[in-house]
N, C-alpha and C positions, 0 to 999 in steps of 0.2 A: 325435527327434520330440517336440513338446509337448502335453502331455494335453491334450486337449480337457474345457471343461465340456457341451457340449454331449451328452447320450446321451438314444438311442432307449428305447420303453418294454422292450424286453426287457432293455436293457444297464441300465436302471434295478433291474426287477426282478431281474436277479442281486447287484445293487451292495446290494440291501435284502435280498433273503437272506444274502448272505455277510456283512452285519455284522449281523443277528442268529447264524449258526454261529459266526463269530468270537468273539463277545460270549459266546456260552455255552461253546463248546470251545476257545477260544483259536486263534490264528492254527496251530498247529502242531497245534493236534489237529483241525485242518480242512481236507478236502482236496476238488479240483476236481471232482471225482466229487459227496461230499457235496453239497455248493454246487447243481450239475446236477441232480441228483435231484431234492430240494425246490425246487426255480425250477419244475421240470417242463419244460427247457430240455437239449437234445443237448447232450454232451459238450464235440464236436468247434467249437458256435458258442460256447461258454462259453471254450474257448481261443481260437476266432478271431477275439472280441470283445476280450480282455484280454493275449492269451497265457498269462503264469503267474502263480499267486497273489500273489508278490510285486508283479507290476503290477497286478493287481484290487485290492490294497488300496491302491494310491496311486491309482489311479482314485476309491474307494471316499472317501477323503479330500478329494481335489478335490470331489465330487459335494457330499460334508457339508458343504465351509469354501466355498463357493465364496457361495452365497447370505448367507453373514457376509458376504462384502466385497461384495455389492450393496448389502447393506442398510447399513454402514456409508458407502457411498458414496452412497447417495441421504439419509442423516440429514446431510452434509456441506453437501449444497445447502437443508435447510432453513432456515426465518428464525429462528433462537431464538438464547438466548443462550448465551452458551458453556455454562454451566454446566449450563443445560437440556442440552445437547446431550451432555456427560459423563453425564446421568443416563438420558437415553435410550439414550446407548449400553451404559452398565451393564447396561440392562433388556434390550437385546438380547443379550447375550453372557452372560448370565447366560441365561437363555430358550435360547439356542441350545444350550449346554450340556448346561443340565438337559433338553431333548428329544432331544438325542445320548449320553444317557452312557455308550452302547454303544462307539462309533467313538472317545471319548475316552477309556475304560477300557484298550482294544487300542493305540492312538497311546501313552497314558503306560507301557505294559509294553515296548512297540517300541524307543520312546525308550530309555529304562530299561536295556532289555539290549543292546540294539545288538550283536544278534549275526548280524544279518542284512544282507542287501547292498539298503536298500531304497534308492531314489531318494526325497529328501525335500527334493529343489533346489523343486519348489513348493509344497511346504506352507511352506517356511521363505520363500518369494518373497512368498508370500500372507503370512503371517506382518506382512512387512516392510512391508507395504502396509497393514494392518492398522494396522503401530503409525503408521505415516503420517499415517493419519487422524488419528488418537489427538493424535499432535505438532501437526496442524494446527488443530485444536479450542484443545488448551492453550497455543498461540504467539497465538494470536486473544485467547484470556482474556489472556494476558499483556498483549498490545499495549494489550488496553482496559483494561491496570490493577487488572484481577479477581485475575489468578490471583499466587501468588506469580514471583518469578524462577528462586526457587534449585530447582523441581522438577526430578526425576529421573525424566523421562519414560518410560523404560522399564522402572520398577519399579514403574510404575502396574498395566500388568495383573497383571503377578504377586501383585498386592498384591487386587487384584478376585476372580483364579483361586483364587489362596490358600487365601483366606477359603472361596468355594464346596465347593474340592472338601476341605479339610479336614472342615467342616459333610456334605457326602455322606459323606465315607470312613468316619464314623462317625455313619453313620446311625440305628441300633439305639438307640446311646445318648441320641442325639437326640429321636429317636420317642419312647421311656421320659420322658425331662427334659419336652420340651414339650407330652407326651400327644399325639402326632401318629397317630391308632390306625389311618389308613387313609392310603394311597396318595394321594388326593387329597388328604389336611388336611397330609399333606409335602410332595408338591407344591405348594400353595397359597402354604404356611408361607417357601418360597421366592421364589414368586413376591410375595409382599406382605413381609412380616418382613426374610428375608434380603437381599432386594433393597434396602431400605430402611435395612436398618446398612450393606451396603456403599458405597451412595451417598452415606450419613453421614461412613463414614470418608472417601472419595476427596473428598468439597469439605474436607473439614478439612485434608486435607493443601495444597490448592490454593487456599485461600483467607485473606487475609490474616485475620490474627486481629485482630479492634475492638478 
């Protein structure tokens, strides 16, 4: 059966409690009990909603990535230039991110240990559709003579992700270097600064050099 993105408010609400327990206890130090409790949500429809923890977090994932690939898909049918459109898409995937770091913290330990039997046939499907877009933006620059030829399209995000979650994972030392003394002047610092070298770097690499 294939996950639906479509969920009711309650199957919402447990999808946004169990990625904050996840996020703070980790996928194994969090159990469907837990989960039910704080939902304020029966046991019995918490499993007849998802079954087992394993499929609440791929549910949990779908529900996160799913509005990436609208909004990457409705930026595809706008009028701009390619370039514009690399830069808009930065802003969203950077933006998506940084208001998910919970659901991305738990996916990179997932990833990571692969010690678990999780179904990731559609994260990695979305994924794929994803870089879709991506390729279909940079074949457009290409056509119109913008972009280079020789890119290596799929080293782009990593090359976008990279950068982010490197700048997150060291956070602390960040905050200290750029005097970021509150939550929002890091967040912010993201959204305007960070956003802004990435952008910088991704047309450098895509753009012929004068």
């Amino acid at each position: 059966m294939g996950l639906t993105t479509d969920f009711n408010e309650k199957q919402i609400k447990i999808l946004e409690v169990a990625e904050t327990l996840f996020a703070e206890k980790g996928f194994d130090g969090t159990s469907i009990r837990n989960i039910s409790k704080e939902a304020k949500i029966n046991i019995a429809m918490v499993s007849y909603y998802f079954g087992s923890k394993e499929r609440l977090l791929e549910s949990l994932i779908l529900y996160r990535t799913s509005d990436l690939k609208f909004q990457l898909e409705s930026l595809m049918q706008e009028n701009l230039e390619p370039i514009e459109k690399i830069n808009k898409l930065i802003e969203v995937y950077i933006n998506r991110i940084n208001c998910n770091k919970g659901i991305y913290r738990i996916l990179h330990f997932e990833f990571a240990t692969n010690k678990r039997d999780l179904n990731f046939d559609s994260f990695t499907e979305l994924k794929k559709g994803n870089l879709k877009s991506l390729e279909a933006i940079i074949k457009e620059g290409q056509s119109k003579g913008v972009f280079r030829k020789d890119i290596i399209i799929p080293l782009i995000t990593p090359t976008i992700l990279g950068t982010f979650f490197h700048f997150h994972m060291n956070k602390p030392f960040f905050e200290n270097l750029l005097n970021l003394k509150t939550e929002d002047l890091y967040n912010n610092y993201i959204k305007t600064n960070l956003t802004k070298h990435i952008q910088q770097t991704i047309k450098a690499l895509l753009i012929y050099e004068s």
